[in-house]
N, C-alpha and C positions, 0 to 999 in steps of 0.2 A: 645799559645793563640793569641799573636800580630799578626802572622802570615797568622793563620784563619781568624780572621776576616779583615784584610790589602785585603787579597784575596777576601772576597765578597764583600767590599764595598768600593772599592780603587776607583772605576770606576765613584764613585758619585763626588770623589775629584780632583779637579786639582791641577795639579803640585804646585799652589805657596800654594794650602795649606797644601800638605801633606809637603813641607819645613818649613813652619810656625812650623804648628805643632810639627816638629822634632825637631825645635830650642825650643819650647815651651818644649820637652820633658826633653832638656840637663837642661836650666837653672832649672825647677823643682827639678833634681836629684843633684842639690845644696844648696837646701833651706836646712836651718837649723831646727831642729826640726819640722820635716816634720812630722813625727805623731803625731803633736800635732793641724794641720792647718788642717782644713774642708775644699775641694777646690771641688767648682760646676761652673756648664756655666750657662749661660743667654741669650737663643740667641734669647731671645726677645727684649734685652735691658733694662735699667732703666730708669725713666722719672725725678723723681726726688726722695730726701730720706726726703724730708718734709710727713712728713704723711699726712696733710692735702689734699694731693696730692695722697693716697695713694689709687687708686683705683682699676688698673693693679696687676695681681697675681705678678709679679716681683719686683713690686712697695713691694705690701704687705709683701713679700719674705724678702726682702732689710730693711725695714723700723722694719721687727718684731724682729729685733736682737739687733734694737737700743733704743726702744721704750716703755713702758708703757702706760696700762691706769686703770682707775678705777679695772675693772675685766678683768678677762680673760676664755679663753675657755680651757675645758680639751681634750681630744683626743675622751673621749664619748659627744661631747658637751653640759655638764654642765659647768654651770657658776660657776667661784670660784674667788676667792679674787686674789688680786693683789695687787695694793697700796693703794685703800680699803681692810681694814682686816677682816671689814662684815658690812654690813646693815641692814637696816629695812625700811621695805613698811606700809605705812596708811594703815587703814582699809577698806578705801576707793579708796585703789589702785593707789594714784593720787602723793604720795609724797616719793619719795628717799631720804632716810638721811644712807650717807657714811661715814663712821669714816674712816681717813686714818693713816697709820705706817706712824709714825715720824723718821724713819732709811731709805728714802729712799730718796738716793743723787743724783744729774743729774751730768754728765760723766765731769771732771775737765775740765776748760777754763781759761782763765787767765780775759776773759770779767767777772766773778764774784768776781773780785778783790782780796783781800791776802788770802784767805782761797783757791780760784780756785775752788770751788765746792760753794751748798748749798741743802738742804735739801728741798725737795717739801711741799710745804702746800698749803691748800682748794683755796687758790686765783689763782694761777699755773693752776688749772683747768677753774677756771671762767674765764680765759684770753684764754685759750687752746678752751675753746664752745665757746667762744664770737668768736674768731676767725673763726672758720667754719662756722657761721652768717655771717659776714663780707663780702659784698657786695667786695668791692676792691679785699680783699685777693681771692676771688669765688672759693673756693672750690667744685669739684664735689661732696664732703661727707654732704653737707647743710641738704639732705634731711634725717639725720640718727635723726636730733633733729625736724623734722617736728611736733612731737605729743608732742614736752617741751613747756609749757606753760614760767618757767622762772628756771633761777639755779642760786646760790648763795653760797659763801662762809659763814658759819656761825659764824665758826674761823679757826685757823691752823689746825684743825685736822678733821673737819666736814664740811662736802662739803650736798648740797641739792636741790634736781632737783622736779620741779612742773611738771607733765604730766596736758595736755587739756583734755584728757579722760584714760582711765584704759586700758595697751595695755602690757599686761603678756611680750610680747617679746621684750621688753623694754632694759632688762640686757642684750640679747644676742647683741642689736643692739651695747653698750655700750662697748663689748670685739673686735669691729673692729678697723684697726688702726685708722681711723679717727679721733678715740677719746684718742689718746695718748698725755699723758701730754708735755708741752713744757715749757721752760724756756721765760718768755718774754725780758728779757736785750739782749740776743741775738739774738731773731727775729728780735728784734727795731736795732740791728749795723747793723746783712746783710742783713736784707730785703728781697725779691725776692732770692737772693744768698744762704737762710739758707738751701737750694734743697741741696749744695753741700757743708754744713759745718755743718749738723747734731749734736744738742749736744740732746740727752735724757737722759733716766735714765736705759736702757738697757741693758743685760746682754754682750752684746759685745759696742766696739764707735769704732766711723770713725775712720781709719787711714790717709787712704791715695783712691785717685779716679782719675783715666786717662779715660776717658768716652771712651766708645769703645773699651778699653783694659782691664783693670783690676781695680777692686775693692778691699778692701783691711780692715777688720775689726779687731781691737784688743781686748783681753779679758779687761773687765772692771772689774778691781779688788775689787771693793768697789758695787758689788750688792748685792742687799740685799736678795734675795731666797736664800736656801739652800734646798740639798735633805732630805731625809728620817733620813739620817744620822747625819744630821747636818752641812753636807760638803757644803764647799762655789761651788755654781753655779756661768759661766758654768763652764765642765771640758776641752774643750777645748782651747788654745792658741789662735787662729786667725781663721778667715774665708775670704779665697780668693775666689775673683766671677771672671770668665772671661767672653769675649762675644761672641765668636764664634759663627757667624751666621745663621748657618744652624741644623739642627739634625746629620745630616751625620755624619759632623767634632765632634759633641759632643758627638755621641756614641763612634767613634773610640779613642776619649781621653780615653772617660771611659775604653775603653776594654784595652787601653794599660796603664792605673792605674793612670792614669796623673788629673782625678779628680776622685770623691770618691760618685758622685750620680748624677743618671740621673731620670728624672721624665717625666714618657709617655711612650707611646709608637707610635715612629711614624712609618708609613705604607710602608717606605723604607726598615725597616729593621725588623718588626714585626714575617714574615715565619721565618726570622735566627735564632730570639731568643726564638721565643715560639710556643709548638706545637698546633695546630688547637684546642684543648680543652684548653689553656691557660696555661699550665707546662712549666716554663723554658726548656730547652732543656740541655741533658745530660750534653752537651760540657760546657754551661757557671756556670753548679752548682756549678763548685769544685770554681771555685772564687769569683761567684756572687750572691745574695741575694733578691729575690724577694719580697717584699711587695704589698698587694693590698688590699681595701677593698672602701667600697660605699663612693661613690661622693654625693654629694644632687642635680644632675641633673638628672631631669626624660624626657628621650625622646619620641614623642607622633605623634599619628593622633587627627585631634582636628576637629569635625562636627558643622557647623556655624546651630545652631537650627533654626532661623530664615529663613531660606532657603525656597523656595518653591521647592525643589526639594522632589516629593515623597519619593525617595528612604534613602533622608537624615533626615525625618521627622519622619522615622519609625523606631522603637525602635526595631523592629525585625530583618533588615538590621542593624545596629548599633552593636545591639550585636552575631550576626552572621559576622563580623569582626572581631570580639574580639572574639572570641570560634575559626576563620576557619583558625590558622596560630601557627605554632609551634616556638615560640619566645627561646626557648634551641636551634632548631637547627640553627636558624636565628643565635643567636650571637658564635655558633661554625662555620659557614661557613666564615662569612661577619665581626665578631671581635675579630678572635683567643679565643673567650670566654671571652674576656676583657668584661666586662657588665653584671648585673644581668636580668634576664628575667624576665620582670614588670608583675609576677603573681600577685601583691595583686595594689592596688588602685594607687592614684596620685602622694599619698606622697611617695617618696624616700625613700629604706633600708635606716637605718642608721640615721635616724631620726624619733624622740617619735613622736608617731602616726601613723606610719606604720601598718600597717598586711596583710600578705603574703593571706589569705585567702578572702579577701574582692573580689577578682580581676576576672581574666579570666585567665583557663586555655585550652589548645589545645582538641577541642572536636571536629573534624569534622563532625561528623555522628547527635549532636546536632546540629551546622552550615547551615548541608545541609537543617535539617526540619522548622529552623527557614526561611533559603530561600523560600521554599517550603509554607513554611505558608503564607509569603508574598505575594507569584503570585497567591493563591488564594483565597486570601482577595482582590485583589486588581485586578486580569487579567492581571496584568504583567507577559508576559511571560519570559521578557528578561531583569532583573533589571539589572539599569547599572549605576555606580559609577565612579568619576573619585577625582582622589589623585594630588594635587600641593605640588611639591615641589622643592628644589636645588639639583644641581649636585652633591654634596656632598652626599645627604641620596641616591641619583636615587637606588643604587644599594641595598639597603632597600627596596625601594617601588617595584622596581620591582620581588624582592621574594615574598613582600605580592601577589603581581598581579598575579602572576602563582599558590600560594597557592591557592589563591578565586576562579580562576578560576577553580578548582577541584570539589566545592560544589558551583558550577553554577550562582556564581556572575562576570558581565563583571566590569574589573577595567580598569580606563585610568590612564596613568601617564605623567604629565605637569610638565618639567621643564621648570623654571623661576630664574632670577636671586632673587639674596637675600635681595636685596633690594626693591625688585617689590612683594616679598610674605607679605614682614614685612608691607607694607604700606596697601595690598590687606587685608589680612588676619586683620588689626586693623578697615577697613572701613565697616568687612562682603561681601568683594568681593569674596571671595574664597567656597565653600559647602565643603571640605575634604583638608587638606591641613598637612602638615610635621611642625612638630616644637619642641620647647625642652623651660626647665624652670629648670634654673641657680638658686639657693637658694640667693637673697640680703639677708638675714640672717637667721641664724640658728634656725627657729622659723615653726613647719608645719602650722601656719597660713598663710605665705608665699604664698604655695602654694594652700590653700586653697581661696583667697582673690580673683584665677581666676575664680572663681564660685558665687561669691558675687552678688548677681542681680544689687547693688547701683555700679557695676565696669564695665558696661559692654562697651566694646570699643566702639569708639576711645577714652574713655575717662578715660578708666582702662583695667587691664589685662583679664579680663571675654572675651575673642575672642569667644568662643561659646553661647555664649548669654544664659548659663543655665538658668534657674531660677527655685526656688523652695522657699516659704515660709516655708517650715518647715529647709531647709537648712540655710535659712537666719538669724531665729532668734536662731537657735544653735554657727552661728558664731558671731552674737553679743552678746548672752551668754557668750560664751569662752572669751571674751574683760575682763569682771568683774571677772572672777574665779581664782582665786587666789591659787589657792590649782594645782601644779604642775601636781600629777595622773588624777585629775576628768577633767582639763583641756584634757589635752593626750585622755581619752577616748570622751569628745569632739569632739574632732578632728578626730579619726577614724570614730565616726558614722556618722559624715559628709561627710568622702570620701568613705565610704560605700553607704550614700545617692545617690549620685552621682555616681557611678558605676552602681547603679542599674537600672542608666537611660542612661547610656551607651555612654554619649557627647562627649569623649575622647578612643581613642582605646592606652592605653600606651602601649608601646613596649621595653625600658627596660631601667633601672637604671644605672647610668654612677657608672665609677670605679677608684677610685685613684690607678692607676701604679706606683711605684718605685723601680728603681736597685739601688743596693750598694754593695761595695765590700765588702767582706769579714771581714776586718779589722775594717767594723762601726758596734757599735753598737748602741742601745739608741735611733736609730732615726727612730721615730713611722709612725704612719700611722691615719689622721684622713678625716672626710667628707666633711671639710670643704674646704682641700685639704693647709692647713700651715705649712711652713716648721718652724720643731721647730727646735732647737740646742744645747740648752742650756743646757740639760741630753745627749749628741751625745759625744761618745769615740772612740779614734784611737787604737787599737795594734800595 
């Protein structure tokens, strides 16, 4: 297997790294208890392992091995307990009262004097929020307690958080790292330095950090989870991160067993490994282990309503884009079939409030007469559209462009850089324009909040300027409802609403990719895209 793949992708490596790497291979096949160490690359780097800091997926990666906070997420994301063991919400929706496990120790120090540990209680948190407030310390996570009116310790075991209004997605916002507990005697010794002396309450603690080389995690023996069985979590020994800066170098680790997970897939080596419909390929089955399922990014064409452009005003053109283009064959040409094809609304598979059925599917022969209906309501004989986007999606828009073309709509395609669409596209400069919406938390209000008439740009995410009163006060509804299902179907009939006005052409749902070798198991797959570990085993 080293062989094969040496041979197709040797060519991306220069000599001093395929040395590196060699040397990287010898010392490896001397580690001690090598099936017991989880070893991944990073060739993004790490910024820092303060959570507070922790806003980068590698950040997040890094920090959630070390870290707690109130809840946490499960891999369907629900919210479930953590070092709260449960809560309870007002009836008014406005008040969090957290009871927390009194068995939950931050990772031994000698800064907590003779005991070298202590046990977390209620004020460890009110130090931990007061600090993501904190002007000096500036945190880019500030904005996760924007809707906390005020929080308070009540005693050691009861923590309680005031919301300014009633915002269901509240808990989910509360399982990011940002809000993981911290010990404060040791923020106050290092200061600015705690990035690289990490103490949490985490299933693994810092060892050891050569920035740019290797990272270095050991099991913390004194956590307080356990699985099903009662067995102390994690089951793993250690977690080694390395940095290899490229994809290249960090596939060919993986192929030659030197680490144990790769995550992605990048477009260097995406024909080697998977066939045009997405199936691993024969060669890498017998050692390697695919994982995939839905991201919470949804990728899109977004129509500025506001336009004076006839053709973008028309609801018949709009959704005669959305009918004229076979989104299946689109992501088996252009992404190995990595991606789901965005048949049902805004909101992303893989989050409550989806439905597959809300949406657009490939209907030409509908497309053409919606065309057709167009030119003669109006005398246009030659309706013509034009698409902005980046070099990155070009070779998207220009499938849609040859697709339309078939059922007699003229498309243009304007690339721009990425920074000239983001500033165009917030001021209403753009009528059709390329873009995508990254989930800030695992809530379909999220994405819903682009359709909010009170949001609309530059001054919120509403870049198409929908608006619709009955939409509006369905999502301020959802604010007060408490009740988990009636919420969810909320939120469908809202992206339903909205489909049927056709603002947005989505084109398809992003995919969590992961390889692993043979040897792991345990280590799931969720949409939020977080590496978990702490259930993760070697053979």
């Amino acid at each position: 297997m080293v062989k094969h793949v040496l041979k197709q992708i040797t060519n991306y490596l220069s000599i001093s790294c395929i040395i590196l790497l060699a040397t990287s291979c010898e010392n490896n096949s001397k580690t001690n208890n090598n099936h017991l160490v989880f070893k991944y690359n990073e060739h993004k780097n790490i910024g820092s392992l303060d959570p507070a800091f922790s806003k980068d997926i590698a950040d997040i990666w890094a920090t959630n091995q070390l870290f707690n906070g109130l809840v946490q997420m499960d891999e369907n994301l629900n919210v479930q307990p953590c070092i709260a063991k449960n809560w309870t919400i007002s009836e008014d929706a406005l008040i969090y009262s957290f009871s927390l496990r009194d068995d939950v120790y931050f990772h031994k120090d000698i800064l907590f004097g003779i005991d070298s540990t202590r046990n977390v209680i209620a004020k460890d948190f009110e130090y931990s929020l007061n600090r993501l407030l904190d002007k000096q310390v500036a945190s880019p996570g500030s904005w996760v307690l924007a809707k906390v009116d005020s929080f308070k310790a009540i005693n050691d075991t009861l923590f309680q958080i005031q919301l300014k209004q009633p915002f269901p997605a509240f808990l989910g916002l509360l399982t990011m790292k940002y809000c993981s507990v911290v010990p404060k005697e040791i923020i106050e010794h290092y200061g600015n330095d705690f990035r690289s002396h990490p103490i949490g309450t985490g299933p693994f603690k810092f060892k050891r950090w050569e920035e740019n080389i290797k990272l270095v995690f050991r099991r913390n023996n004194n956590y307080f989870e356990t699985d099903e069985k009662g067995k102390s979590l994690p089951y793993l020994e250690a977690i080694s991160i390395t940095f290899l800066p490229d994809k290249q170098s960090e596939f060919l680790q993986f192929a030659q067993g030197n680490i144990d997970f790769v995550s992605g897939l990048d477009a260097s080596y995406k024909d080697e490994v998977l066939t045009a419909d997405g199936r691993l390929r024969d060669f890498y089955s017998k050692d390697v282990n695919m994982i995939r399922g839905p991201y919470l990014n949804t990728e899109y064409l977004a129509f500025y309503m506001d336009s004076d452009v006839p053709e973008i005003q028309s609801e018949l053109i709009r959704k005669a884009v959305n009918y004229g283009f076979d989104r299946k064959k689109m992501m088996i040409y252009l992404r190995n079939g990595v991606g789901i094809p965005a048949n049902g609304g805004f909101i992303p598979k893989g989050l409550p409030g989806y439905n597959e059925h809300i949406g657009f599917t490939y209907q030409p022969e509908k497309a053409k007469q919606l065309i057709a209906q167009f030119k003669t309501e109006t005398g246009n004989k030659n309706p013509e559209i034009s698409i902005t986007t980046t070099s990155n999606y070009l070779s998207f828009c220009e499938y849609i462009q040859r697709e339309l073309h078939k059922i007699g709509l003229i498309v243009n395609v304007d690339v721009i850089p990425a920074a000239t669409l983001k500033d165009a596209k917030a001021n209403g400069k753009l009528n059709l324009f390329r873009a995508s919406w990254v989930a800030d938390y695992p809530d379909a209000e999220n994405y819903l909040s682009l359709y909010y008439s009170k949001n609309f740009a530059p001054n919120g995410p509403n870049y198409t300027h929908y608006k619709s009163d009955l939409f509006d006060a369905w999502y301020e509804k959802a604010f007060n409802e408490t009740n988990t299902a009636k919420r969810e179907h909320l939120y469908t009939k809202m992206d339903s609403l909205v489909m049927k006005k056709a603002p947005v052409v989505p084109l398809f749902y992003d995919e969590v990719v992961r390889f692993t070798r043979k040897n792991v198991s345990g280590l799931g797959i969720n949409p939020i895209n977080l590496l978990e570990l702490k259930r993760v085993t070697k053979d």
